[in-house]
N, C-alpha and C positions, 0 to 999 in steps of 0.2 A: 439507563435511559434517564437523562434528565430534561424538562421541561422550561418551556421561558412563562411567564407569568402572561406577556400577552397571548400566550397561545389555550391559558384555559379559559373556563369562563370567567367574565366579568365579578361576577357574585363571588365573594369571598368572605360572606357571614357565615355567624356561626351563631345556630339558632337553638334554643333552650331545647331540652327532649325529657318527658316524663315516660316513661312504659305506662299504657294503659290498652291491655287486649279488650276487646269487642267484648261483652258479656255470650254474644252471640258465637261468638269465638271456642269462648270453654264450653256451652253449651254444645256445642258442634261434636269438642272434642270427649266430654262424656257420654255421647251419646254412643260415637265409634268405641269406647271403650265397653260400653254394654254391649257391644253386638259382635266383642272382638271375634274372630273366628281362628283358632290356633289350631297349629298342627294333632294329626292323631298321634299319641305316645307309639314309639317304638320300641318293640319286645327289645330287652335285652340291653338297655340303654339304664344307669345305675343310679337315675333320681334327679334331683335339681341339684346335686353339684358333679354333675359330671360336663364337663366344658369340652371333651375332646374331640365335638365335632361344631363346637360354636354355642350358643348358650344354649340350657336345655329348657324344653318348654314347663316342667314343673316349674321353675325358678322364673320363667319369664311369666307364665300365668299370676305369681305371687306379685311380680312387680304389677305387671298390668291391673291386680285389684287394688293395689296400694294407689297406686297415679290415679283409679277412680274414686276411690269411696276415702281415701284420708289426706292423698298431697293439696293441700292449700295454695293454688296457683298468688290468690291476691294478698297472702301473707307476705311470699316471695319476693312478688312484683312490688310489695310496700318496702322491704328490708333493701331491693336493687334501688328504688329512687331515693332512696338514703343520699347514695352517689349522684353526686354533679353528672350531667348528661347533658350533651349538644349535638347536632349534626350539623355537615358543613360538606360543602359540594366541589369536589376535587377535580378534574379533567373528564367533566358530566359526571365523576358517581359520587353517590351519596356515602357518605361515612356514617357512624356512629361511634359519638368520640366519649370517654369517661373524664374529667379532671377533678383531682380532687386534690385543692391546694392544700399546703401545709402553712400553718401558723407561725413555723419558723420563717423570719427572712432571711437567714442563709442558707435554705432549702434548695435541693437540686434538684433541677428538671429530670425524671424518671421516667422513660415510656417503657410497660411493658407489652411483650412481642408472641400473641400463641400461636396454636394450630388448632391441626384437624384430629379429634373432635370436639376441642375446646372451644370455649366462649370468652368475653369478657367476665360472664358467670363466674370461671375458671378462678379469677382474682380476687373473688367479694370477701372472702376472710386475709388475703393477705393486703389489700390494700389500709387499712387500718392501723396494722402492722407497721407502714411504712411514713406514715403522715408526718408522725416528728421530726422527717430531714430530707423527706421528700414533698414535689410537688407530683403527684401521680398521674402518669396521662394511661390508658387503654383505649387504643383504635382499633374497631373489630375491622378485618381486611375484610376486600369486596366479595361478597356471598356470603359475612357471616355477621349472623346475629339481624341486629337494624340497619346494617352497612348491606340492605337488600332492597330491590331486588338490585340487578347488573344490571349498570347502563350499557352492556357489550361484552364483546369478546375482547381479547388478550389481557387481562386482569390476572398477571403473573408475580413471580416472586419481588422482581424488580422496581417495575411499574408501582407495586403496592407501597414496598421501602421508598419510592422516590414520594409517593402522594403522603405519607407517613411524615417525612421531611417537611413536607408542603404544609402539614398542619400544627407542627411543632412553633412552623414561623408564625402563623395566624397566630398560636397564643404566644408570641411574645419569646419565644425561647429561641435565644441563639446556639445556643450550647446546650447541651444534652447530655444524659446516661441512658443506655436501652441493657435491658433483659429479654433475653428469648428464648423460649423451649419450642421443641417439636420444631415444626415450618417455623415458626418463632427465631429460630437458629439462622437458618438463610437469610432472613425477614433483616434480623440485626448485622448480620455479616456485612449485606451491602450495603446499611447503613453507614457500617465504621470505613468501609472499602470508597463509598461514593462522597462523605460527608467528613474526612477523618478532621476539617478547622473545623466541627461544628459536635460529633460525636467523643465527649470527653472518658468512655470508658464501654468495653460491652462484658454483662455478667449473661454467662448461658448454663440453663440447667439441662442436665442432661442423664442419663440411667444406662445399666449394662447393655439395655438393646442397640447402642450403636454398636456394638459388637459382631452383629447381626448384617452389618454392613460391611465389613470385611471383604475383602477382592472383590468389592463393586465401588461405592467410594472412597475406602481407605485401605491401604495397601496391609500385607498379612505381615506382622510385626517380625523381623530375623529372630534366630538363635533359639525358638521357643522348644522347650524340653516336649515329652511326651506326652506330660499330665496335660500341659495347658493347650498344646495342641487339640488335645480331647474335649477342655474345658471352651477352646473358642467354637469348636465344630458342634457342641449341645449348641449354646447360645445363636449359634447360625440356625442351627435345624429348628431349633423353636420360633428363630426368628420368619422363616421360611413358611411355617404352617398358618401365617399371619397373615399372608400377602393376598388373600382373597379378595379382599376390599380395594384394595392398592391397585390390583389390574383393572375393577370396576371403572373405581374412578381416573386413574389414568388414562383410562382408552375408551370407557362407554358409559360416563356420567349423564347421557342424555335416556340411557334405559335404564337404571337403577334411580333414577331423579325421581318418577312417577309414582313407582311403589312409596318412596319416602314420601311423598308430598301426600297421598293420599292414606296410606295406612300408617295412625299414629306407635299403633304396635310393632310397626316395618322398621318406625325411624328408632323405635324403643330397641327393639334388638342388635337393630346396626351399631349403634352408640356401647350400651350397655354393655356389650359385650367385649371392647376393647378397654373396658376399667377392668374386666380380668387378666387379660392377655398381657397389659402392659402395666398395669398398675402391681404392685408389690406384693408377694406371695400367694403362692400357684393354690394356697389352703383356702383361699377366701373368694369370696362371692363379690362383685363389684361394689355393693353396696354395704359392706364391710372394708371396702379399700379405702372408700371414701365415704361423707355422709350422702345417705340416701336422698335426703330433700334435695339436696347442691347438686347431686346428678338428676334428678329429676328435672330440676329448675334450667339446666344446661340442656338437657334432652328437649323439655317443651318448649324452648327459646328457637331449638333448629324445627320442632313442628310448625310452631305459631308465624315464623319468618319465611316457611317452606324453604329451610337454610338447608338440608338434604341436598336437595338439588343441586342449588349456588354454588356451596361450599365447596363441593366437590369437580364445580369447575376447575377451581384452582388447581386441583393436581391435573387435571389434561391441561389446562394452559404449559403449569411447572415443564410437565413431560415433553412437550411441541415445540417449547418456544426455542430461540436460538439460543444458544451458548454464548454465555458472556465469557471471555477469559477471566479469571482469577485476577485481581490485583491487591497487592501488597499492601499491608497497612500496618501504620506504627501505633494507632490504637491500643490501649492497653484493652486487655483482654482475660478474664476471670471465668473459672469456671466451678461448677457447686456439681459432684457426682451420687446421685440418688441409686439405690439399691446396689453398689457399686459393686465393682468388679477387678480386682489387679490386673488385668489386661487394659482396661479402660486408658488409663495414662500411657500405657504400651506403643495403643494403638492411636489416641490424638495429640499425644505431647511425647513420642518419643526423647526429643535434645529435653525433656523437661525443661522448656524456655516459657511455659506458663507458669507468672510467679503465684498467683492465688489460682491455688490448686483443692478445694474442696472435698472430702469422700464421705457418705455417709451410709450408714447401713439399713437406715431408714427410707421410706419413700421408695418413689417410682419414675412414670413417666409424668405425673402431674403432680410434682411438688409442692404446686400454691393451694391443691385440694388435700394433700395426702401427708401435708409436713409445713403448714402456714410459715410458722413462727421457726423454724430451721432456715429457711426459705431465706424471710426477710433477715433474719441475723446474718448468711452469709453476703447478703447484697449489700447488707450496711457494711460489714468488715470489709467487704471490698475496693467499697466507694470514700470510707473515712478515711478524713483528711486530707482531701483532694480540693 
């Protein structure tokens, strides 16, 4: 879907943006923390690390006292407006956009691309990282972060990449590089797919759970002996015990929205509990995968924006909307594989006809939290000398 310029609105500033929560805000939210009400322990269940039926409440009682009595909301909120921040008003919705120029002036325009349940949060240690040859853009799509509330329904993958383009032009950049993980992936696709005289390269991070996707979006690799056959069918069946979330919000984000908006500890478990499931080694507690403040800081951005809800529109739109077909692009195209997997290249780059090909044994599904400085190294080696 692309748009004509007289068909959005007239406004096409882009207006300064500090984070500053209501004091009345946090008070709100320690207050639900003191009154939290958790589940009773269940006999038979082997402590706060046992994850096998979703996070367990010893482990979530420990977060929940940490987010009252020590996380520093306005230490955070002072380290986030570090970052250049604006909003700017797209086809009625509001964005919230990060730019943070680089001092080089042969610096390339960079947009990075997340998901769900990431933030622009998601970036705050790699964006630093990248400033010497980048100019950095982060646009939280519609329902996340300060890019809330929705002006509307159909705020899908496309629509978001076309308004995404729309803002690139407001600063100035005719040409571009994008990175994306998670929904980030789609987000950049159709960027390089709808945009390829204007998208000069796409770097995508990505982990063995696309493996997980096997004979639903990508076909089962030929020739595969016995081992690996065994080795793709775990990676499915783990992938599989995941999807709880995934049918919520595909098909009934308007009944899981409520609980989130209202119970801080609702939105705490929902989140939390996917830095185990997808983040790197099955040994560690989420807040061992990543730093504890960073996820915290990402969790109370979807409390304080009641971004539970929103965000999660995005996947019933994703799921609803029409099928675009596929189109071709000659885009170069990079990819960086966190906690990786030899099937991984198997099963996305069979002709291995992707030249920067990435594998690391490090990391997960959030690379920019769980592997900063890997991250940006391979985004630079991708993009130099371009």
């Amino acid at each position: 879907m692309r748009w004509h310029r007289e068909d959005m609105d007239e406004n096409t500033t882009l207006t300064p943006f500090r984070i500053d929560i209501p004091q009345a805000d946090l008070d709100d939210l320690h207050d639900r923390l003191a009154r939290a009400r958790l589940p009773h322990p269940v006999p038979g269940r082997t402590g706060r690390d046992d994850f096998s039926r979703g996070i367990p409440t010893p482990y979530l009682r420990e977060l929940v006292e940490y987010w009252r009595d020590e996380f520093d909301w306005r230490a955070q909120e002072a380290t986030l407006n570090e970052l250049a921040q604006f909003t700017t008003v797209v086809d009625r919705q509001t964005f919230h956009v990060v730019h943070v120029r680089s001092a080089n002036p042969a610096a390339t325009p960079l947009l990075l691309n997340h998901g769900w349940p990431g933030s622009f949060v998601e970036y705050k240690r790699l964006v630093p990282l990248l400033t010497d040859d980048f100019h950095v853009v982060v646009s939280s799509p519609p329902g996340f972060g300060f890019s809330t509330p929705l002006s509307g329904t159909g705020w899908e993958i496309v629509r978001t990449a076309d308004a995404f383009a729309e803002i690139m032009t407001r600063l100035g950049y005719a040409e571009f590089a994008v990175h994306g993980t998670d929904m980030g992936i789609g987000t950049t696709g159709h960027l390089a797919a709808a945009y390829p005289e204007r998208v000069i390269g796409t770097h995508l991070g990505g982990d063995r759970r696309v493996l997980g996707m096997v004979g639903d979006v990508f076909p089962c690799p030929e020739d595969l002996t016995e081992d690996e056959r065994a080795q793709l069918d775990a990676v499915r069946t783990e992938h599989a015990t995941d999807h709880g979330y995934l049918a919520m919000q595909r098909y009934r984000p308007d009944t899981i929205g409520p609980a989130l908006t209202d119970s801080p500890v609702g939105q705490l478990a929902w989140i939390a509990e996917k830095f185990r499931t997808r983040a790197r080694g099955v040994d560690r507690t989420p807040d061992t995968s990543v730093d504890r403040d960073q996820l915290l800081t990402n969790i109370a951005l979807y409390w304080f924006t009641r971004g539970g809800a929103s965000s999660a529109q995005l996947y019933f739109e994703a799921e609803h909307a029409e099928p675009e077909p596929p189109v071709p692009s000659d885009v170069p195209s990079g990819w960086a594989v966190f906690d990786a997997h030899p099937l991984v290249r198997r099963v996305l780059d069979p002709s291995r006809a992707i030249a920067h090909w990435s594998e690391f044994t490090e990391g997960g599904h959030f690379p920019a939290m769980e592997e900063p400085q890997l991250l940006a190294d391979d985004i630079r080696a991708f993009f130099s000398g371009w």
